[in-house]
N, C-alpha and C positions, 0 to 999 in steps of 0.2 A: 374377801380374798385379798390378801398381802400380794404385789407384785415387787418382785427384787429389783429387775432391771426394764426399763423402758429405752428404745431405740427411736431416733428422732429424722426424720428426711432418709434420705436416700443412701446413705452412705453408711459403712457397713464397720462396727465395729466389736472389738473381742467383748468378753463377757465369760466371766468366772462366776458359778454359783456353786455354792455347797449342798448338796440336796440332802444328804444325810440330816445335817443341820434345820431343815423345811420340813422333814419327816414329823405329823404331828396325825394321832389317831383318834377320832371319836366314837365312845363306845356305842354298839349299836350302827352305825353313819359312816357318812363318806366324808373326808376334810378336799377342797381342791384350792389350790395355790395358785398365783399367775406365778410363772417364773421369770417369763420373757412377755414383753408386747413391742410387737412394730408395728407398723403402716400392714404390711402384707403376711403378717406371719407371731404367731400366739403358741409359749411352751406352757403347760399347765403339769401340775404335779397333781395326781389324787391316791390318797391315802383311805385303803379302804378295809375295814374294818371284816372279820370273819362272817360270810353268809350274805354279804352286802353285794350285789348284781348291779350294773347297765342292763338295758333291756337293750333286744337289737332295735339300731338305729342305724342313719347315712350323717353323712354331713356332708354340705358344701366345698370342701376342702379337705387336700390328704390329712391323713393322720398318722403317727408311729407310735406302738406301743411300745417302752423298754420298761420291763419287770424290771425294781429295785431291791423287793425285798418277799417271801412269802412264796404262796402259790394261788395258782387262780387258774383260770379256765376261757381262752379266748376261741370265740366263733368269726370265722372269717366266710358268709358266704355255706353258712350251716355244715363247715369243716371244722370239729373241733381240734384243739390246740392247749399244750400243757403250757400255762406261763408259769416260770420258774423266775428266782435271781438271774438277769441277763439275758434273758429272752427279748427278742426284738420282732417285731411284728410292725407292716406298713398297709398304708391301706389306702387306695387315692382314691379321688374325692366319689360320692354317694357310691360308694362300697359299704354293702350290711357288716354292721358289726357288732357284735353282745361280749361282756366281761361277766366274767364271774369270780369272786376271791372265794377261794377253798380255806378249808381247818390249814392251819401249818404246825 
C-alpha cells in the first residue's frame, strides 16, 4: 500500500490529495491505498474491480463510504443500498457491513 500523507502528534493539518490520480484497478482484485494515516484516524482508497465483494464485516471504528466511480451494492445492517458516483454511506463503529461492485 502507497500512503500519500502521514499526520504526526496532535495537531491538525490541511492535506490535499488527488484521488483520481490513486485510482489504480487490478483485473480480477481489489487495489487498496492508505491515503491518510494519523495517530487516531486512517483514509483508505479501494479500487475494486467488476464481481469483486467485502463480505459482511464490523470494525472497531466508524467507517464512510463515498462512491468515486462505477456501481456497487452496499449492505448496511442487511438493508441494501445502490452505491453510485457520490454516494456517501457511514457507519460507526461494529456496525455490519458488506460491499459489492456491480457490471458498470
Amino acid at each position: 500500500m502507497e500512503c500519500v500523507a502521514r499526520l504526526k502528534g496532535a495537531t491538525a493539518q490541511g492535506v490535499y490529495v488527488g484521488l483520481e490520480d490513486m485510482i489504480e484497478f487490478a483485473r480480477d482484485g481489489i487495489v487498496g491505498k492508505t491515503v491518510l494515516k494519523a495517530i487516531d484516524k486512517e483514509v483508505s482508497l479501494f479500487c475494486m474491480s467488476t464481481g469483486q465483494s467485502l463480505s459482511s464485516h464490523t470494525s472497531s471504528f466508524p467507517a464512510i463510504i463515498h462512491m468515486l466511480q462505477g456501481r456497487g451494492e452496499v449492505t448496511l445492517a442487511n438493508k441494501k443500498y445502490e452505491a453510485k458516483p457520490n454516494a456517501w454511506f457511514y457507519m460507526p463503529a461494529n456496525f455490519p457491513t458488506q460491499y459489492k461492485q456491480l457490471k458498470t
